[in-house]
C-alpha positions in Angstrom: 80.0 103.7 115.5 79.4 102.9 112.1 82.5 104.6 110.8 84.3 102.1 113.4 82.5 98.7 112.1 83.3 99.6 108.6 87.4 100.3 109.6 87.3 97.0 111.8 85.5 95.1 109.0 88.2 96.0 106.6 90.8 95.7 109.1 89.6 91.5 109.3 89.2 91.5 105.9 92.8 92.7 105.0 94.3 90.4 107.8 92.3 87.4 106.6 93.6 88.4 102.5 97.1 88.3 104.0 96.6 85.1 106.3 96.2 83.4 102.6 100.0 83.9 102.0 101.2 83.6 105.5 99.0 80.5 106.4 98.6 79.2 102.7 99.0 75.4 103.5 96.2 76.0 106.0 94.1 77.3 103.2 94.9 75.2 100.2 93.8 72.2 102.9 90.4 73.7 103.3 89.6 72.8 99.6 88.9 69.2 98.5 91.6 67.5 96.8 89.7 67.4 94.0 89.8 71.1 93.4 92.0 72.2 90.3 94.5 74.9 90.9 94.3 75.2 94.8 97.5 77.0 95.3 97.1 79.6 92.8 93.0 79.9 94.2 94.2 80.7 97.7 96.7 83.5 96.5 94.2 85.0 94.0 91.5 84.5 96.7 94.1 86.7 99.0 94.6 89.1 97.0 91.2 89.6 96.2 90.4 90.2 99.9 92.7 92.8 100.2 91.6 94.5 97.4 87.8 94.3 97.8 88.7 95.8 101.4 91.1 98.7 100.1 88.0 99.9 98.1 85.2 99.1 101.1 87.4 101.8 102.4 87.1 104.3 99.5 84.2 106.0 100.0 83.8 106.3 95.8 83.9 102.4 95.6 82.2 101.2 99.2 78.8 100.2 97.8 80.1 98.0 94.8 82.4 96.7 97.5 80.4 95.7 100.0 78.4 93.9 97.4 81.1 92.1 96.2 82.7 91.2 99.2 78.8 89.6 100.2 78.8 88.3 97.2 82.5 86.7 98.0 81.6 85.6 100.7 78.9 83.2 99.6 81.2 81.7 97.1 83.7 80.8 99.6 81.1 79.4 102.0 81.2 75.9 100.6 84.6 75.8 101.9 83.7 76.1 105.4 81.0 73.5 105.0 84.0 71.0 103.7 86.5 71.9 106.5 83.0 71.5 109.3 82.8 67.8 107.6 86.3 67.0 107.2 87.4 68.4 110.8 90.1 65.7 111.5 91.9 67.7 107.9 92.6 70.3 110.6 94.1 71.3 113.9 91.3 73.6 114.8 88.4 72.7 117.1 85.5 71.2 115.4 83.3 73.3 116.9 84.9 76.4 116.0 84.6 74.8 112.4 80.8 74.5 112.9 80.7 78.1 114.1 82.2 79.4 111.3 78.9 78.4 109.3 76.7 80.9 110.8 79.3 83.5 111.8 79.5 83.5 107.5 76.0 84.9 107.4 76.8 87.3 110.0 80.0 89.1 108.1 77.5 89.1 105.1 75.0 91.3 107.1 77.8 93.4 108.3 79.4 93.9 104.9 75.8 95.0 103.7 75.5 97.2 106.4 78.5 99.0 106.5 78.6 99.8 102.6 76.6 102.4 103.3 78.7 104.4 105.9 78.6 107.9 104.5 
């Protein structure tokens, strides 16, 4: 079961890496104006994803991984608390823009957890 929460983990996080170049307007609106460099943010941002998520799946590099992609995910959480104050910005419903606040917290615990899949 574990083995399977780690794969679908990854899966989500490589989908949401590639989502920043398929959907990059989406994601270069979720930052304030104010924020230098957005474009080039949301494609580094992407790439990092997919990389942090290749090496979840290595079993040689899961631990720093998972680390880093908890440790990702708190950096991008102000984000989500912009786009659950500025929900008129997008065409998503504001309450799935709220939920996203605490479903952060719960891809953090999972990250954690899975890192250590043997």
């Amino acid at each position: 079961m574990k083995k399977i929460a780690l794969y679908l983990f990854a899966a989500l996080f490589i989908l949401a890496g590639i989502g920043h170049f398929l959907l990059d307007s989406f994601f270069i609106a979720a930052m304030p104006e104010w924020v230098p460099l957005r474009t080039a943010i949301v494609y580094v941002s992407g790439v990092v994803e997919i990389l942090l998520a290749i090496n979840l799946l290595n079993p040689s590099t899961r631990k720093p991984a998972g680390v880093f992609i908890a440790i990702f995910l708190v950096l991008v959480f102000p984000v989500n608390i912009y786009m659950a104050f500025t929900p008129e910005k997008f065409s998503v419903s504001e309450y799935a823009l709220w939920l996203r606040l605490p479903l952060q917290f719960v891809l953090i615990w999972w990250v954690l957890k899975v890192r250590d899949v043997g």
